[in-house]
N, C-alpha and C positions, 0 to 999 in steps of 0.2 A: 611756319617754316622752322624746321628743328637749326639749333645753333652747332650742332653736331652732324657731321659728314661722314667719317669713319675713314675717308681716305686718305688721312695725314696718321693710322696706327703705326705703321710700320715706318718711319720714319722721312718720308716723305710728302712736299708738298708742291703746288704749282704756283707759279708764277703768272701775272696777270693775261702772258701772252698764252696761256696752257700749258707750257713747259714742265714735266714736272722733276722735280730737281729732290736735292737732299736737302732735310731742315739746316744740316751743318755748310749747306752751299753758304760764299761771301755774300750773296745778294741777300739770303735772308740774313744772315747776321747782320748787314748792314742795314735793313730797313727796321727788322727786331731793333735794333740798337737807335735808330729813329723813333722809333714806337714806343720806347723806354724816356727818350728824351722829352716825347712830348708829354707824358703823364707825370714826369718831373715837372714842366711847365706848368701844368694843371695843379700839379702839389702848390707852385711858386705863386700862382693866381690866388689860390687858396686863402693862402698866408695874410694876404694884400686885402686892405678894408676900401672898400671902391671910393671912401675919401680921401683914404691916404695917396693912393696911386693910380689916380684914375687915367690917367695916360698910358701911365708904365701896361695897366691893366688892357688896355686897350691894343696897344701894341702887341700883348703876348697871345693875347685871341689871334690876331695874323697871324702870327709865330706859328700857335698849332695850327693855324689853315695849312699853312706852309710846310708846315712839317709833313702835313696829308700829304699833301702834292708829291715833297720828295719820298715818300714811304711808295707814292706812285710811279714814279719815275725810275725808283730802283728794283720796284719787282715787275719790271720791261713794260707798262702802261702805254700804248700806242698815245701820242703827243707830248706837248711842251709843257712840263708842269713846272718848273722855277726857270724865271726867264732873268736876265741882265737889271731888268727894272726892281725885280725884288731885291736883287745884291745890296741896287743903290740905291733903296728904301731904306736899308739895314744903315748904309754906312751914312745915310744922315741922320737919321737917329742916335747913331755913335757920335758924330761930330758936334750934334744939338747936343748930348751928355757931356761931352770934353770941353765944352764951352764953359760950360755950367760948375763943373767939382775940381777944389784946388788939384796942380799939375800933382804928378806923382811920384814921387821920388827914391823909392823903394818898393822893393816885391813885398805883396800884403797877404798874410796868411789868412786863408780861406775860413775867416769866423768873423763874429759878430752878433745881429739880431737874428732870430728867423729867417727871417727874410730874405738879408742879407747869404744869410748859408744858402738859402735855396737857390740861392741865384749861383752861386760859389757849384755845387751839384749839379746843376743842370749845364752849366760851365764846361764842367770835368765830361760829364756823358756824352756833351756834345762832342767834344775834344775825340772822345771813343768812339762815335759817331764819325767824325773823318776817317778815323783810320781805318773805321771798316770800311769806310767808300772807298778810300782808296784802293782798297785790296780788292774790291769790286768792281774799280774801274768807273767809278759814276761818271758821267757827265762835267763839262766843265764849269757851266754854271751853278750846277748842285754842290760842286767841291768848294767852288767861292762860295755860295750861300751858306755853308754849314763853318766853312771858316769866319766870315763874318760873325753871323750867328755867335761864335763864342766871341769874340771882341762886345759885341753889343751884352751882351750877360755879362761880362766880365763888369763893362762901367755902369751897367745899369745897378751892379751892387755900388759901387762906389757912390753912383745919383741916389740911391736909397737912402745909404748909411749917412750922407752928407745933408738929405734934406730929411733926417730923425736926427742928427745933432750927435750922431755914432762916432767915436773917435777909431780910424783905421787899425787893423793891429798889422803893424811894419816884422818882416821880418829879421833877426839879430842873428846876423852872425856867430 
């Protein structure tokens, strides 16, 4: 099967239901913007030595599953692809991380290890990631997953940089 169709030259593309829309439609930017997020997460896995984090690593393989789902859900996939249960998968993972790394008592500027950044990136894209759902209109459970989502990125840097002995950089006024 060739990987090349020829029907997306002229600036147009379809959508899962056959729609066929503009590449500049919300829904592809918003799933694009999905699709960018998750090979960020791939970069972030990357990073990560399967001794170092082998949970964290574990967890971000869901992540991109889930990311499929919702790259499915937003280019009109007949079914339920992010459901209530993935939100609250997310936010105990976040609550298992907050348990874990001292409280935080200042905004911390997006540096550190590797690693640590990658997590900071994929943070941000996500972040871009709402906003184009938004404009897209997703689903209500897609919007809280992808909001979560950056909450869990966000302290899964701080669970990094805390169990490598990383000192935060606070930002100064």
């Amino acid at each position: 099967m060739a990987i090349y169709t020829k029907t997306g030259d002229k600036g147009q593309t379809s959508l899962a239901s056959g729609l066929r829309v503009a590449k500049t439609d919300m829904r592809i930017e918003a799933y694009g913007t999905v699709d960018e997020l998750n090979s960020w997460v791939g970069m972030l896995r990357a990073s990560m030595t399967n001794s170092q984090e082998p949970i964290a690593n574990s967890q971000l393989e869901w992540v991109q599953n889930k990311l499929f789902n919702l790259g499915a859900a937003l280019s009109e996939a007949p079914g339920v692809w992010i459901e209530e249960a993935d939100v609250k998968q997310l936010e105990q993972w976040i609550d298992a991380i907050q348990a874990v790394v001292p409280p935080q008592h200042a905004f911390l500027l997006p540096a550190g290890s590797e690693t640590v950044c990658r997590c900071h990136v994929c943070r941000t894209v996500c972040r871009r990631a709402e906003r184009r759902m938004l404009d897209a209109q997703a689903d209500e459970n897609a919007l809280r997953f992808i909001n979560r989502l950056s909450d869990y990125l966000f302290v899964l840097s701080r669970q990094i940089a805390y169990s490598n002995n990383e000192t935060e950089n606070m930002w100064k006024k």
